[in-house]
Residue, then its C-alpha position, 0 to 999 in steps of 0.5 A: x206192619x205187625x207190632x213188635x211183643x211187650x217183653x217179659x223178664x221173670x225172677x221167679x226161685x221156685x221152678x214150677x212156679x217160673x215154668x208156668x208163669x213162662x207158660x202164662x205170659x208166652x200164652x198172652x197176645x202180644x206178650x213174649x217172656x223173654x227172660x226166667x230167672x232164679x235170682x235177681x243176680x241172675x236177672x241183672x247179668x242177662x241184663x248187662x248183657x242184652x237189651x232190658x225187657x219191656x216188664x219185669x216181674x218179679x218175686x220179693x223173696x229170693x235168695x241172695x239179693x232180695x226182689x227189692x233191692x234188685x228193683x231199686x239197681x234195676x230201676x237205676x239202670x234202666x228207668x224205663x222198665x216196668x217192673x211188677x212185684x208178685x210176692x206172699x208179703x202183704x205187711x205195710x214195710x214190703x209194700x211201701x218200700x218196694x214201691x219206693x225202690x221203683x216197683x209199678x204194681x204189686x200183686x199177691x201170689x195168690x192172684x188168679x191167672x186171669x187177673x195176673x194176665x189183666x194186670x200185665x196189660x194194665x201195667x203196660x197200659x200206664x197202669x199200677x196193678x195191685x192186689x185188692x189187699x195190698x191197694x186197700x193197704x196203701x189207702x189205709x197208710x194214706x189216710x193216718x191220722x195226722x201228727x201234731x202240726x209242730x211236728x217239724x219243729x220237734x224234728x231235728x235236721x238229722x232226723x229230717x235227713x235221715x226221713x229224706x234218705x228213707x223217702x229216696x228208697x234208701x234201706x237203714x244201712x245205706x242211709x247210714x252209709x250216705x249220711x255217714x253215721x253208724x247203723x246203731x245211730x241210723x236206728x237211735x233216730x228212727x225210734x226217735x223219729x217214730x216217738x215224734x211223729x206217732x207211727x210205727x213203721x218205716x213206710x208210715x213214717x216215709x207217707x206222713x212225712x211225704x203228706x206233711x211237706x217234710x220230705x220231697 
């Protein structure tokens, strides 16, 4: 009995870069692109209307819906669905929030074809594929210094919550919208919350917390 192709969607907006990522994984042994999409919006309607694929891989920069949000709505509705970024972004925001939204690996567009074929199957393996920089990255978020040991003495329980809400993936505006606050007041805590914890980053701040027992 011959076993059935690990599906491929792809939300890819510039077009020769879609065709031949099409080309790439319909190229792959036992890998079937199933899907190639312009926007994520795009991506979420054939979806509704058919079964999900097995992966999904997907660009950050898109128009309309950003990669991020829509992995954090794909991941929602279909939590089996292994999901692959391949963006340009390589800063610490981009990373640590696409992994939090749901994303399984994270590779660079300037990633050889090769080494993008290994990750496919690494990813469907049970793997988390990354990009050299972007793994050397999420080791360096983890290995900050850590704060003062009090620090969640000097954190207020809204500070605390909102630090809950950035750890479940939430974005300022929708954590503002959860804990029913302003966005102004969303980012008058974030500040404080940086000052307290010595970080400067909304992914820094989420991986300290995490490291320190503050959130879940």
């Amino acid at each position: 009995m011959t076993t059935p192709p690990i599906t491929v969607a792809i939300v890819e907006d510039q077009a020769p870069l879609r065709e031949g990522l099409v080309l790439l994984v319909d190229g792959m042994p036992g890998f079937a692109c199933v899907g190639s999409h312009g926007s994520m919006e795009d991506a979420l309607r054939a979806f509704a209307r058919g079964p999900a694929p097995s992966v999904l891989l997907s660009d950050i920069g898109l128009p309309g819906m950003s990669g991020i949000d829509g992995v954090r709505r794909l991941a929602e509705l279909h939590p089996k669905l292994l999901i692959l970024m391949l963006t340009v972004y390589a800063d610490h925001e981009h990373v640590f929030e696409a992994i939090c939204a749901g994303a399984h690996g994270y590779l660079l567009k300037d990633t050889p074809p090769e080494r993008l074929v290994e990750a496919l199957r690494e990813l469907a393996g049970g793997g988390a594929p990354m990009s050299p920089e972007i793994a050397r990255k999420v080791v360096t978020m983890f290995q900050r210094t850590a704060p003062p040991r009090d620090e969640h003495h000097r954190l207020t329980p809204r500070e605390l919550e909102l630090l809950q809400a950035l750890a479940e993936g939430h974005s300022y505006k929708t954590a503002a919208r959860a804990l029913g606050l302003s966005i102004d007041t969303v980012r008058f805590h974030v500040r404080n919350v940086y000052e307290k914890l010595h970080v400067h980053s909304k992914s820094e701040a989420v991986i300290l917390a995490l490291k320190r027992g503050l959130v879940r």
